[in-house]
C-alpha positions in Angstrom: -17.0 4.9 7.4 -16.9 4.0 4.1 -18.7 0.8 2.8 -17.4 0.2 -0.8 -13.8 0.7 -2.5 -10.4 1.5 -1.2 -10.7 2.0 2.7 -7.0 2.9 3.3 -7.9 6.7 4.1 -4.5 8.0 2.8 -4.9 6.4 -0.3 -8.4 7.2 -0.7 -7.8 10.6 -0.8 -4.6 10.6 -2.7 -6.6 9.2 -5.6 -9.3 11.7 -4.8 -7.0 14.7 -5.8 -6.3 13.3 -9.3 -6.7 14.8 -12.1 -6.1 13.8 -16.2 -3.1 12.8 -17.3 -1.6 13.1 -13.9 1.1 10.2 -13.3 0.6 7.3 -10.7 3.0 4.4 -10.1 2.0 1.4 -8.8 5.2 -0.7 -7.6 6.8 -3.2 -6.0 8.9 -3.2 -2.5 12.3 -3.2 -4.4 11.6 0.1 -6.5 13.4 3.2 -5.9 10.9 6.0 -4.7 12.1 9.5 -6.1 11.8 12.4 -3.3 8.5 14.4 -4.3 5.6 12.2 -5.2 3.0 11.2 -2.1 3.7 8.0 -1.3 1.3 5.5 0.0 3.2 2.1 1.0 0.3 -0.6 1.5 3.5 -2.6 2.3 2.6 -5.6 4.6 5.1 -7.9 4.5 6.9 -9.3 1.1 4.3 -10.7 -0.9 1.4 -9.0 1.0 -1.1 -6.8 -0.4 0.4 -8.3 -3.9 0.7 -6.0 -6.7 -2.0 -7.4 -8.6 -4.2 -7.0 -5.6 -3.6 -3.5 -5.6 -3.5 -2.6 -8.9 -7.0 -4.6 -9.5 -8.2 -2.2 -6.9 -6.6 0.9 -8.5 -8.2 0.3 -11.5 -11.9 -0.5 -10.5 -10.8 3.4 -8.8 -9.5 5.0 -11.2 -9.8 6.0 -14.8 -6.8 5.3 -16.9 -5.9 6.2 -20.6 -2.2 4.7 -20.7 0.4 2.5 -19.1 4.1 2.5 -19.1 5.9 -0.8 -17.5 9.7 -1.7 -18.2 10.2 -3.7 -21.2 12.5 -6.3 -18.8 9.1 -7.7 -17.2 8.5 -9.9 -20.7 11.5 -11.6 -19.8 12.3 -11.7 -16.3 8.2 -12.0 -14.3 6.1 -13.5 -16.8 3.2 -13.8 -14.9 3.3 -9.7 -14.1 3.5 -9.2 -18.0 0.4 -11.7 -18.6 -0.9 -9.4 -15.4 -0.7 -6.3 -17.6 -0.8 -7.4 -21.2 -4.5 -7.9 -19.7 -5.6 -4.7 -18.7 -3.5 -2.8 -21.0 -3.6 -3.5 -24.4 -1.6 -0.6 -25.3 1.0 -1.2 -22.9 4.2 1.1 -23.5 7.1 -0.7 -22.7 10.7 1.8 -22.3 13.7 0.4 -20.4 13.8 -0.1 -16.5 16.2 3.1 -16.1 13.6 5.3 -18.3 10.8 4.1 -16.4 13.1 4.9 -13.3 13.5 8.3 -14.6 9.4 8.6 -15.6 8.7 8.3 -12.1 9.7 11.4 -11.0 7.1 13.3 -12.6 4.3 10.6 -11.1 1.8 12.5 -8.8 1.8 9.9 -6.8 3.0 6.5 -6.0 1.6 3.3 -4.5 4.0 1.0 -3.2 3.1 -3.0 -2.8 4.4 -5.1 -1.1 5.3 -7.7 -4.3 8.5 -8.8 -3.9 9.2 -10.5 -7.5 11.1 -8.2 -10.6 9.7 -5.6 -12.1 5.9 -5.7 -10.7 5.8 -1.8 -11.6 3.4 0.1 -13.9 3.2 4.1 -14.4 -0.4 4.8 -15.2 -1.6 8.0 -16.9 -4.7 9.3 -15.8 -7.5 9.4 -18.3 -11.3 10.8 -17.3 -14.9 9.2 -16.7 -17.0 11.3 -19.6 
């Protein structure tokens, strides 16, 4: 069994088959899931894992060289902009309906189970060298 990082084996190996530039979205309950990304819903109960929680973990996983959100989190969750103002300096920012329409081409997607507006972030896969 493994001792260290993300022990969740269907998620573990999603993130294993990665590769750069491929798409990943990390969202909240409320967010439409497009037919043909694997899905992995860590979905508890609302609130539970919470989407920093997982994305936190994502990113001591993964390496990522861009981020996408909707432009509406500024305004409407605060504390989920702070969240990713933080780890994304670069944040792109596109309308809620564009990010909608981004996720289709995500390789995978990673739901939470946040349950508070627009907790959602497409990452863009980058490499370690």
């Amino acid at each position: 069994m493994k001792k260290h990082g993300i022990l969740n084996r269907h998620l573990s190996g999603a993130l294993a088959e990665l590769g750069h530039t491929d798409g990943v979205l990390v969202c909240d309950a409320g967010m439409p899931i497009a037919d043909g990304p694997r899905v992995v819903d860590l979905a508890f109960r609302a609130g539970v894992p919470s989407f920093a929680e997982v994305l936190d973990g994502l990113l001591g996983e993964l390496a990522v060289e861009g981020a996408t959100a909707a432009e509406e989190v500024r305004g409407a969750n605060p504390a989920a902009a702070s969240l990713l103002a933080g780890h994304f300096p670069d944040l792109a920012y596109v309308p809620h309906e564009r990010l909608k329409q981004l996720t289709c081409g995500a390789r995978l997607v990673v739901r939470t189970g946040e349950a508070s507006p627009y907790a959602n972030v497409l990452l863009r896969c980058g490499v370690f060298f």
